[in-house]
C-alpha positions in Angstrom: -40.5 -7.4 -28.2 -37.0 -6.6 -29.2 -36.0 -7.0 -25.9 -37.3 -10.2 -25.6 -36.0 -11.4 -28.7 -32.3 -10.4 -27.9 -32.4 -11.9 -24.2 -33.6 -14.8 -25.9 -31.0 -15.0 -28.7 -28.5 -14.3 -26.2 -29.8 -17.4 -23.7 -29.5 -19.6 -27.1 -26.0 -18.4 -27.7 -24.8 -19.5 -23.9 -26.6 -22.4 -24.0 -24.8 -23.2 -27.4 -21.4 -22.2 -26.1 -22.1 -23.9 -22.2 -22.4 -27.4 -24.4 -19.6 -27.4 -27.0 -17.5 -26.5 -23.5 -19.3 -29.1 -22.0 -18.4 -31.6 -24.7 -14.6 -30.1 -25.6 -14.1 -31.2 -21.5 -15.8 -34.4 -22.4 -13.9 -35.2 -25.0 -10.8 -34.4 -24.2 -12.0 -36.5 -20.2 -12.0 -39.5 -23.0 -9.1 -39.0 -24.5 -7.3 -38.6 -21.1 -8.6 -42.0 -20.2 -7.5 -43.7 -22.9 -4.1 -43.0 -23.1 -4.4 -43.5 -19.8 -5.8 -47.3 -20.2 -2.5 -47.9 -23.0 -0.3 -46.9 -21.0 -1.8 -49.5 -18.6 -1.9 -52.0 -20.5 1.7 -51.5 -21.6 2.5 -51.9 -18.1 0.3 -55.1 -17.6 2.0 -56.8 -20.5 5.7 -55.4 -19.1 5.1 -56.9 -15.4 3.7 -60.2 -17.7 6.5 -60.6 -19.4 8.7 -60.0 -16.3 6.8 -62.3 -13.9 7.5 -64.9 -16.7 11.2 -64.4 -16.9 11.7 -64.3 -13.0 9.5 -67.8 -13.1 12.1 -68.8 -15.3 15.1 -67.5 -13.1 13.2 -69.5 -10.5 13.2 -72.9 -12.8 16.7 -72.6 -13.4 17.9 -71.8 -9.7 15.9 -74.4 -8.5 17.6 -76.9 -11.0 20.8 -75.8 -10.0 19.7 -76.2 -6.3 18.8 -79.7 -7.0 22.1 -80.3 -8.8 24.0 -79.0 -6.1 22.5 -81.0 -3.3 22.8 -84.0 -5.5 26.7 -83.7 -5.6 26.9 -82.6 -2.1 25.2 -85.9 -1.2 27.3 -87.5 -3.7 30.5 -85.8 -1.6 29.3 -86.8 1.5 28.6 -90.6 0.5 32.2 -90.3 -0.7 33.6 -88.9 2.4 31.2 -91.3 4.3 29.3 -89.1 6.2 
């Protein structure tokens, strides 16, 4: 009976021990992710911010695209090509 008892009492204490393992992996799975998932959203709001200022690059170069055809065209009616 004391035999029994012990194996028993040791199966409890493994079982105990298996989980809180179990769950200290788990936990620290969840914590991995979401550092993981702040980090990305750093980078999502980075590349946003980026993606706005090269659209604004783009506004500006086009402008001074347009700008510069306009006096080349103005050039070339002078010239009267």
């Amino acid at each position: 009976m004391i035999g029994n008892l012990t194996y028993f009492l040791l199966f409890v204490v493994t079982t105990f021990l298996l989980f809180i393992f179990l769950y200290a992996r788990y936990s620290r799975f969840q914590s991995d992710i979401s550092a993981k998932q702040g980090d990305v959203r750093d980078l999502e709001e980075k590349n946003q911010r980026r993606i706005e200022a090269l659209k604004e690059q783009i506004r500006l170069k086009r402008m001074e695209a347009q700008s510069l055809g306009q006096k080349l065209d103005a050039l070339r009616r002078d010239v009267g090509l």
